[in-house]
C-alpha positions as CSV (number, residue, x, y, z in Angstrom):
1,X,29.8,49.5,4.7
2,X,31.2,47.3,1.7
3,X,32.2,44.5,4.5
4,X,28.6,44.5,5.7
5,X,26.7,44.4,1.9
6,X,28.6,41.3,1.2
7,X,27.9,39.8,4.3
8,X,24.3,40.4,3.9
9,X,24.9,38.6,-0.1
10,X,26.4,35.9,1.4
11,X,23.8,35.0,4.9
12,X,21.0,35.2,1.9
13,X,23.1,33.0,-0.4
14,X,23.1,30.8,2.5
15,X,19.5,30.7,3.1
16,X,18.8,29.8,-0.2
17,X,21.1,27.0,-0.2
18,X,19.6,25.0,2.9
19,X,15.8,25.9,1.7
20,X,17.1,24.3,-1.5
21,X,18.5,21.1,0.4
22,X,15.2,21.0,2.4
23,X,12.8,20.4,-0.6
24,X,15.6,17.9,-2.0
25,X,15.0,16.0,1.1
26,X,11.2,16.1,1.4
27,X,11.1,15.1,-2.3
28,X,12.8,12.1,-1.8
29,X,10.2,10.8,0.7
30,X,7.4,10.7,-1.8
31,X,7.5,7.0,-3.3
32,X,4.0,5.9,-4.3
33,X,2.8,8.7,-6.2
34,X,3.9,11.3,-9.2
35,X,3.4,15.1,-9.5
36,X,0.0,14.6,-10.9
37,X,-1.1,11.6,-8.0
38,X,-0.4,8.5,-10.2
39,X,-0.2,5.7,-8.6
40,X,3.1,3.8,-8.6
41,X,3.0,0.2,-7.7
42,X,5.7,-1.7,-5.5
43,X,6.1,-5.1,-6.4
44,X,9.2,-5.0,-8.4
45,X,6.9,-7.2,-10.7
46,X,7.1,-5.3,-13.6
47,X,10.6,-5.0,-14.1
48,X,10.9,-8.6,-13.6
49,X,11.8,-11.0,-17.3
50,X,10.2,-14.0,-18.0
51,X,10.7,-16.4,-20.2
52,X,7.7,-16.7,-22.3
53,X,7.9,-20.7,-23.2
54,X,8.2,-21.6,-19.5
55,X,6.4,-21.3,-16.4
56,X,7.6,-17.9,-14.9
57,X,9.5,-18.5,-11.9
58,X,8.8,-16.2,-8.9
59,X,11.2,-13.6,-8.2
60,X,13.6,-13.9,-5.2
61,X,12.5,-14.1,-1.8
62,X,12.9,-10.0,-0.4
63,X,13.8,-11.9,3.0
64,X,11.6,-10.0,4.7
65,X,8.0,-9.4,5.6
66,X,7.4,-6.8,2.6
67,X,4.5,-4.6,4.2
68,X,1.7,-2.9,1.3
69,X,-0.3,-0.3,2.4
70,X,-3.2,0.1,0.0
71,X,-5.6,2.6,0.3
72,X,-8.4,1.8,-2.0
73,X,-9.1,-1.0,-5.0
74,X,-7.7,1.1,-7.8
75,X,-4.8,0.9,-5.8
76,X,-4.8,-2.7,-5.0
77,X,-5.6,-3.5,-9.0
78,X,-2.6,-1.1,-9.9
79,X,-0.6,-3.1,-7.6
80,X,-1.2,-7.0,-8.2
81,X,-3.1,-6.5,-11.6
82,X,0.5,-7.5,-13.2
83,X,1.1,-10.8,-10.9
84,X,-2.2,-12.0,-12.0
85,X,-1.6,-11.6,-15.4
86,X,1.5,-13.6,-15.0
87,X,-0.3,-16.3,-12.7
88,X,-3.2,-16.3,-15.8
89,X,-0.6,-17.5,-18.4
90,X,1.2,-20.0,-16.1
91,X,-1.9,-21.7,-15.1
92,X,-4.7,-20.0,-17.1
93,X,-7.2,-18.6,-14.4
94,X,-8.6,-15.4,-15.8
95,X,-6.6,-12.5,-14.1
96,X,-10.1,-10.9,-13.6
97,X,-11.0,-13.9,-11.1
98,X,-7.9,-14.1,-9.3
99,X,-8.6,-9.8,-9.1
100,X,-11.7,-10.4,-7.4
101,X,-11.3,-13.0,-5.5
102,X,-8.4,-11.2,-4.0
103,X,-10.3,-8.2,-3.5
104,X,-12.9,-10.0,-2.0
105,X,-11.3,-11.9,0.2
106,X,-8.7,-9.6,1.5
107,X,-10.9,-6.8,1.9
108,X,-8.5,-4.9,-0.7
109,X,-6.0,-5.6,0.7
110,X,-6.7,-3.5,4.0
111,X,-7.5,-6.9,6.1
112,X,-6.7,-8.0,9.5
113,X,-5.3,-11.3,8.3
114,X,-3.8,-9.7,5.0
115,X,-1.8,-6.7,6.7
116,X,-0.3,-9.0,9.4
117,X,0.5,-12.1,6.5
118,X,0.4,-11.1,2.8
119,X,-2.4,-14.1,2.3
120,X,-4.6,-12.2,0.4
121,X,-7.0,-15.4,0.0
122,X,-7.4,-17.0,3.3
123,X,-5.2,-20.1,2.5
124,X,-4.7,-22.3,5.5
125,X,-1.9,-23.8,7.1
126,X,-3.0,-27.7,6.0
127,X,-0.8,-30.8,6.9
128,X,2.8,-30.3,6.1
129,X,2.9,-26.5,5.2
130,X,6.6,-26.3,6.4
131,X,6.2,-21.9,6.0
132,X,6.1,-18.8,8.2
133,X,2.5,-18.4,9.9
134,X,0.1,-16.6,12.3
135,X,-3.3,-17.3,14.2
136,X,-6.2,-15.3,13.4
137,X,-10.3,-16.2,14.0
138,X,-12.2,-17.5,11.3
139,X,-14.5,-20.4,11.3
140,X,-13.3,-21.5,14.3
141,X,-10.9,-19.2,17.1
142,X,-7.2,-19.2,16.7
143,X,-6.8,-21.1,13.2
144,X,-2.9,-21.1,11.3
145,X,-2.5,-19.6,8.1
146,X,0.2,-19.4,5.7
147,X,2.8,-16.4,6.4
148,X,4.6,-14.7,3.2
149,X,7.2,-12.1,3.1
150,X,5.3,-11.0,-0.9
151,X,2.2,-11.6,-1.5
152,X,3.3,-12.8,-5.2
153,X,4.0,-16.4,-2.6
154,X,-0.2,-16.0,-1.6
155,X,-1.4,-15.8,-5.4
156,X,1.0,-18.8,-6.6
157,X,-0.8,-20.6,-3.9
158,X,-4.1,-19.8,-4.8
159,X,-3.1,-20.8,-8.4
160,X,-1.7,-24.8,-7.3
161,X,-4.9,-24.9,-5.4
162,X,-7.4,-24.3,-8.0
163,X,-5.2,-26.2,-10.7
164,X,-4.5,-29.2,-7.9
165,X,-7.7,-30.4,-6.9
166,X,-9.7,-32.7,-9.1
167,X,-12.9,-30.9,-8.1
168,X,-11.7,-27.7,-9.9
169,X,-10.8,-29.8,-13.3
170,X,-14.1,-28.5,-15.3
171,X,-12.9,-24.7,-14.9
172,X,-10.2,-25.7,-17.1
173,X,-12.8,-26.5,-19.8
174,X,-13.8,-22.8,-19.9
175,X,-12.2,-20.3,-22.2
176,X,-9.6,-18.4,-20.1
177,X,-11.8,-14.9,-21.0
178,X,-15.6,-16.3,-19.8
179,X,-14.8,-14.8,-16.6
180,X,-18.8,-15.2,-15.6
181,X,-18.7,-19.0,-16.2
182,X,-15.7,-19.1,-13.9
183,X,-17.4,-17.2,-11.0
184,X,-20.5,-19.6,-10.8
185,X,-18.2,-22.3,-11.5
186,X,-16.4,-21.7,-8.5
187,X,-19.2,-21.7,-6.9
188,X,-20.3,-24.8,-8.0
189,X,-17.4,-26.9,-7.0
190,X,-17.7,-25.9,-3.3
191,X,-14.8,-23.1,-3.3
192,X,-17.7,-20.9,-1.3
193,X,-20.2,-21.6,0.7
194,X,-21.4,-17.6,-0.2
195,X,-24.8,-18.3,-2.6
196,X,-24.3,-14.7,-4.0
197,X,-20.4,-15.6,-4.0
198,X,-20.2,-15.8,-8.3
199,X,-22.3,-12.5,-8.2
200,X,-20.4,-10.5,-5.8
201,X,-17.2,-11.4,-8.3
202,X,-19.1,-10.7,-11.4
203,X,-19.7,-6.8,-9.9
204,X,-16.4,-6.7,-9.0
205,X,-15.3,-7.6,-12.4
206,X,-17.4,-5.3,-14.1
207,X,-17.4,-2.5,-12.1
208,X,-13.7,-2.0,-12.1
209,X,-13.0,-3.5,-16.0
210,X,-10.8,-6.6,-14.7
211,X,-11.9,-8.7,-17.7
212,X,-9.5,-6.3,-19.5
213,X,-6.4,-7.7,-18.5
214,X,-7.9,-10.9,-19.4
215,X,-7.5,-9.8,-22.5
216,X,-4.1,-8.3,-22.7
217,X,-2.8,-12.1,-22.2
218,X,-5.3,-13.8,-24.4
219,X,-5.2,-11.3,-27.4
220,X,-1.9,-8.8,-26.6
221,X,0.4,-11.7,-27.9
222,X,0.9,-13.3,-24.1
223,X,-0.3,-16.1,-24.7
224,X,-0.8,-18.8,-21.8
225,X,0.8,-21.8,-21.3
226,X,-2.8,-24.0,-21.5
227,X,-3.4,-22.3,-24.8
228,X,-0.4,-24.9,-26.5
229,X,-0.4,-27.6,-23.5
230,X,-1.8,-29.6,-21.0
231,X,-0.5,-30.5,-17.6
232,X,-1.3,-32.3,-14.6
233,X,-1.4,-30.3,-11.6
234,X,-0.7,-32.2,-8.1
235,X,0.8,-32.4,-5.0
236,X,3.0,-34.9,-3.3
237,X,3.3,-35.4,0.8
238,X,6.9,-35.9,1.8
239,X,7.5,-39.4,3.5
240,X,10.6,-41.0,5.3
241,X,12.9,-41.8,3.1
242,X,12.3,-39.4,0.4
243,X,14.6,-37.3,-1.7
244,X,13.9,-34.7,-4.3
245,X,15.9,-37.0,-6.9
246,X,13.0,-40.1,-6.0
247,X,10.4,-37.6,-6.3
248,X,11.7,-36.9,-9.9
249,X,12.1,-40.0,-10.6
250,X,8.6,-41.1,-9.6
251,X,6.9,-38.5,-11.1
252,X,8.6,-38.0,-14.5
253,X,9.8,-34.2,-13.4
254,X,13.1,-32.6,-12.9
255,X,14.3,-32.0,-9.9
256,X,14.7,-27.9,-11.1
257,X,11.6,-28.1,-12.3
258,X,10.3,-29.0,-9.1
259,X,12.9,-26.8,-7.3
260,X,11.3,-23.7,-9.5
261,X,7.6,-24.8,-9.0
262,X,7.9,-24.9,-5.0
263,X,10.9,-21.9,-4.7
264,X,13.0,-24.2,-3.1
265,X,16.3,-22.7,-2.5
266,X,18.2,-26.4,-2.0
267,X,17.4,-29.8,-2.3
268,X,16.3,-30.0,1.4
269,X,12.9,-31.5,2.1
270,X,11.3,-32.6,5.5
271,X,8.6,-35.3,6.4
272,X,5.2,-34.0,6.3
273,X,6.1,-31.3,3.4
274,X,4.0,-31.0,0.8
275,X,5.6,-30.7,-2.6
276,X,3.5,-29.4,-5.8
277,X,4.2,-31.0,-9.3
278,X,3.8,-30.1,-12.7
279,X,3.8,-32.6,-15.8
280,X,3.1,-32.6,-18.9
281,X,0.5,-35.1,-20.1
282,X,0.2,-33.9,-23.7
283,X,0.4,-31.1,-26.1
């Protein structure tokens, strides 16, 4: 009788040892929410340091296409509010534009072309983009756009080519917080062809708050770049013959500096790539 008590103790002490394991295990799946259905974002942006006097350099290439299922625009916000921030002081766009236009134009990031690519603003290939890509119908059938493996890669693009072309100069003018100034400003220098394009922003904006991380970098003590100097934002077309020491040399920037700007992992460039450069033209 006393044999079979303790074997009784010891089957229940087993049972409550592998229900025990069990929720272990089906904890650890839960990884983008908290007990009380926080959202937790997946970047690895936040933890990242920057160097506050510098342009911040992109964090390492995850070698790999880095897949981000978002299921609504709160959660797409929580997720890349942080990289716009960051992309605001480098370059000063207002976070709150580069929010919208994402949301916008990647549909949240729930579209077609975003889920398959991470180009969360419709950036074509153009001549020399030396990149991952994919087809997908736009204006026309079939056209190439840029592949990333992190979408952090889309919104630095987006950022060289509003701050690259002359036509986008005047924005510059604007104080980095007139967010409403920027939308119809946009709209003005031919980035949409949309008429209700710098409306459909401004709701966006202002029905989600974005203008509030505009001014966590203007008035929290992050401070961007612009605010102290003044460069010259272009782009440069690899030809025969050319090196990334000539390109320095040409331009007046070092080759780490362009090495940083472009994420170039060694001093390899091809014909037909197009390089982006950063100078200084006063302070």
């Amino acid at each position: 009788m006393k044999k079979h008590f303790l074997l009784i103790i010891f089957i229940n002490a087993m049972l409550v040892a592998c229900g025990t394991k069990k929720r272990t295990t089906a904890a650890k799946k839960v990884n983008t929410t908290d007990k009380v259905g926080v959202y937790k974002p997946n970047t690895g942006i936040n933890d990242t340091k920057f160097n506050k006097s510098e342009l911040y350099p992109l964090p390492a290439d995850p070698g790999y296409f880095k897949k981000f299922p978002i299921a609504s625009t709160t959660e797409y916000i929580n997720e890349f509010s942080k990289i716009a921030q960051y992309e605001m002081r480098a370059f000063g766009i207002p976070a709150s534009i580069t929010l919208a236009q994402g949301i916008l134009e990647s549909g949240s990031g729930k579209g077609e072309l975003t889920q398959k690519t991470n180009n969360h603003f419709g950036i074509k290939c153009h001549t020399g983009w030396q990149g991952e890509f994919d087809f997908h119908d736009d204006d026309a059938k079939g056209e190439c756009f840029r592949k990333y493996n992190h979408p952090m890669f889309s919104f630095r693009d987006h950022s060289i080519f509003l701050a690259s072309r002359s036509r986008y100069r005047f924005l510059f003018n604007y104080r980095r917080d007139d967010y409403k100034k920027w939308a119809f400003g946009l709209r003005q220098a031919g980035y949409a062809t949309d008429k209700k394009y710098p409306q459909k922003l401004i709701v966006l904006i202002e029905r989600f708050n974005l203008d509030e991380f505009d001014d966590e970098v203007v008035k929290g003590g992050f401070e961007t770049i612009r605010k102290t100097k003044k460069y010259d934002v272009f782009t440069h077309q690899v030809r025969k013959g050319d090196t990334l020491y000539g390109i320095s040399k040409q331009y007046g920037v070092p080759v780490d500096e362009i090495k940083r700007f472009n994420s170039l992992k060694n001093n390899t460039i091809s014909v037909g790539q197009v390089i982006n450069l950063r100078r200084i033209t006063s302070k």
